[in-house]
N, C-alpha and C positions, 0 to 999 in steps of 0.2 A: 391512924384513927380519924375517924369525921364525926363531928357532933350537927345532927343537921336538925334544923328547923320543918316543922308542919303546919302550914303549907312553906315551901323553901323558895327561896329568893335569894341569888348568889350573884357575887358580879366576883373578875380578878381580887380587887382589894380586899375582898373575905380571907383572903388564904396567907399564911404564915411561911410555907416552906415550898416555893415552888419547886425545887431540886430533888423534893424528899416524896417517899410514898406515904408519908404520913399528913394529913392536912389537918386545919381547922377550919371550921366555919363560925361565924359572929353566934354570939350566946342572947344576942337583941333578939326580944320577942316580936314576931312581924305582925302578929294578928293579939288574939287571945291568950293571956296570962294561963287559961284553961289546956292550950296545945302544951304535952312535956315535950323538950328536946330528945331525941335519939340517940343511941350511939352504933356507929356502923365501922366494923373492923374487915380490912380483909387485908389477907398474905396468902400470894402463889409463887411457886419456884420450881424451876423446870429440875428435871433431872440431872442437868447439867450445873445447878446451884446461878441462872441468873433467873431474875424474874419474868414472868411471865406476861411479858405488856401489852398480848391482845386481850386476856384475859381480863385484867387489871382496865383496858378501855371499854371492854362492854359494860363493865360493874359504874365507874364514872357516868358513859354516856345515859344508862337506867338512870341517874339521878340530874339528867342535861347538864352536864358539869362540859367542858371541854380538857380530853385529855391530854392536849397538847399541854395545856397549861401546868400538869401537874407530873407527867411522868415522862425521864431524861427522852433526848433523841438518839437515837443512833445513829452514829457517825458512818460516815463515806465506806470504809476501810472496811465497819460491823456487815454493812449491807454485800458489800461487794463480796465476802466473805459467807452468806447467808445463801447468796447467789450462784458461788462456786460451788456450792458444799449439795442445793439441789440440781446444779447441772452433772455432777459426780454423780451422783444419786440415779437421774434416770439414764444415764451412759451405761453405768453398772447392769441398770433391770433391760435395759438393749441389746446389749454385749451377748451375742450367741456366742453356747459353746463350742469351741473348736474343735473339729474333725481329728479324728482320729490319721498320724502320719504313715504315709504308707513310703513304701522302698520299689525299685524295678532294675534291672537287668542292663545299664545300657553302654557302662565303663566296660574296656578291658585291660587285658598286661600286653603292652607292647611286643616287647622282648624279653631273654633272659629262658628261665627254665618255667615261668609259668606263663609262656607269652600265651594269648587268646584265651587266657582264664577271664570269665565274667565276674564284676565288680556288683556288687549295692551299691545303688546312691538314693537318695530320699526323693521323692515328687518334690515339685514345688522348688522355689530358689532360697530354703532355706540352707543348703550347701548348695557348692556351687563348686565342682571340681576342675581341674585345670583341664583343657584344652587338649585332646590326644594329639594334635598337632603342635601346639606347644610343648606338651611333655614328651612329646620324640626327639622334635629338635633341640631340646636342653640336653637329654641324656645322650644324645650323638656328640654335641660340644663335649660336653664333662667327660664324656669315652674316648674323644680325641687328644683329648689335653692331656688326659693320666697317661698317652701313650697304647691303649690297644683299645680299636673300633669298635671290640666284640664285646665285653666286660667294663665293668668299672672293677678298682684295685678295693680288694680288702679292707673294710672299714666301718667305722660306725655314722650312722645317716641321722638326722635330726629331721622330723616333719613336722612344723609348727605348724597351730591350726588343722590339723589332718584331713578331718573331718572321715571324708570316704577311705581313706588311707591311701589312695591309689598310688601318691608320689612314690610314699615309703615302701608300698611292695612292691612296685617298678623296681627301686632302686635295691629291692632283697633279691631279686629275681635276677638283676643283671651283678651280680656278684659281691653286695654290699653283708657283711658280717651280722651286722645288729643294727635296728634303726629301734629308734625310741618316739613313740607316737605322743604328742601335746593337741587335745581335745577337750573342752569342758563338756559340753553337753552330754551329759549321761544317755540320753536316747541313741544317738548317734553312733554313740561309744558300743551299745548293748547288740541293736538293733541293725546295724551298717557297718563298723569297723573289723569288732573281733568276729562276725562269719565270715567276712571278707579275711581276714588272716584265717580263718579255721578250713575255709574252702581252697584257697593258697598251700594249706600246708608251710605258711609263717609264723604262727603264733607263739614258736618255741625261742626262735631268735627276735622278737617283736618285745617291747616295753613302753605300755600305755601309762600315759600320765594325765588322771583324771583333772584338768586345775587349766586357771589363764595363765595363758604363754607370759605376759608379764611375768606372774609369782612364780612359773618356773625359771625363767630367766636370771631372777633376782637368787633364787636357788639350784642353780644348773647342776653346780659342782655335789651338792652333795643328792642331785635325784642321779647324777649320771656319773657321779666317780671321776675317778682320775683319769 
């Protein structure tokens, strides 16, 4: 609350509460006994419950007060914080939205009983499938080690990270029993894996596991059994 003088004449030493939004001003008559004193209230608050101190500086400056003098400052930390929250702000109204992902034709199956079957893989490098050169020369090692060039022996295959699946139908294709696919991205999963098994003719010995290879790790035993 302000009780102000007509005509007003203020200096610092008027004021009682510098810290506070509440002030006084001297009750001394400056002119005419005939001038009454005033009284002038205001309270603003954001929606957020702190005050509102530009508001609050044009209502002082109207009376030539200096609002330095009467309303706190914002600290270092407040601003910096003010500053991050509108550079947020216009990145957001920037931020085009994203294209629609598209798939093409460009993986195959090496060997096995579905060799030159075409794969899905997604445009763009958000998979990123192994190397048909690398993945021949891996399954040549691993066919040489179990003992026969042509096959791998019987068994269950693990593809972390999947993605396209390519690894784990390679390794359905060249005589592997059950692979168990670990993929999070549900797009990938919908879109690229299971037509890539449905078009294989995998899908029935195939076990997708929606989730990060971490939390299935930490639960292997009971997504994969004994």
């Amino acid at each position: 609350m302000a009780i102000l003088q007509s005509p007003l004449q203020i200096t610092r030493s008027d004021y009682l509460c510098p810290n506070s939004h509440f002030f006084s001003l001297p009750s001394k008559r400056t002119l005419s006994s005939r001038h009454r004193p005033f009284v002038i209230t205001f309270s603003s608050k954001s929606k957020s419950g702190t005050v509102d101190n530009e508001k609050n500086r044009k209502f002082l400056e109207q009376y030539g007060l200096n609002p330095d003098d009467f309303l706190p400052k914002s600290s270092p930390k407040m601003k910096k914080r003010r500053e991050r929250g509108t550079e947020m702000a216009k990145d957001a109204q920037l931020e085009e939205p994203k294209p629609p992902r598209e798939t093409h034709k460009l993986l195959q199956v090496l060997g096995g009983t579905a060799r030159r079957k075409k794969l899905l893989s997604p445009k763009g490098m958000d998979v990123r499938p192994m190397m048909e050169v690398v993945k021949g020369a891996a399954f040549s090692i691993l066919q040489a080690a179990g003992g026969c060039t042509q096959s791998l022996r019987p068994g269950r295959w693990l593809d972390l990270y999947s993605g396209t699946g390519s690894v784990g139908i390679e390794a359905i294709s060249r005589g592997c029993s059950e692979v168990h696919f670990v993929e999070m991205d549900p797009w990938v999963i919908s879109d690229v894996l299971r037509p890539n098994l449905e078009s294989t003719g995998f899908l029935d010995v195939s076990v997708i596991h929606t989730s990060r290879v971490e939390t299935f790790l930490k639960n292997a035993e009971r997504f994969v059994g004994d």
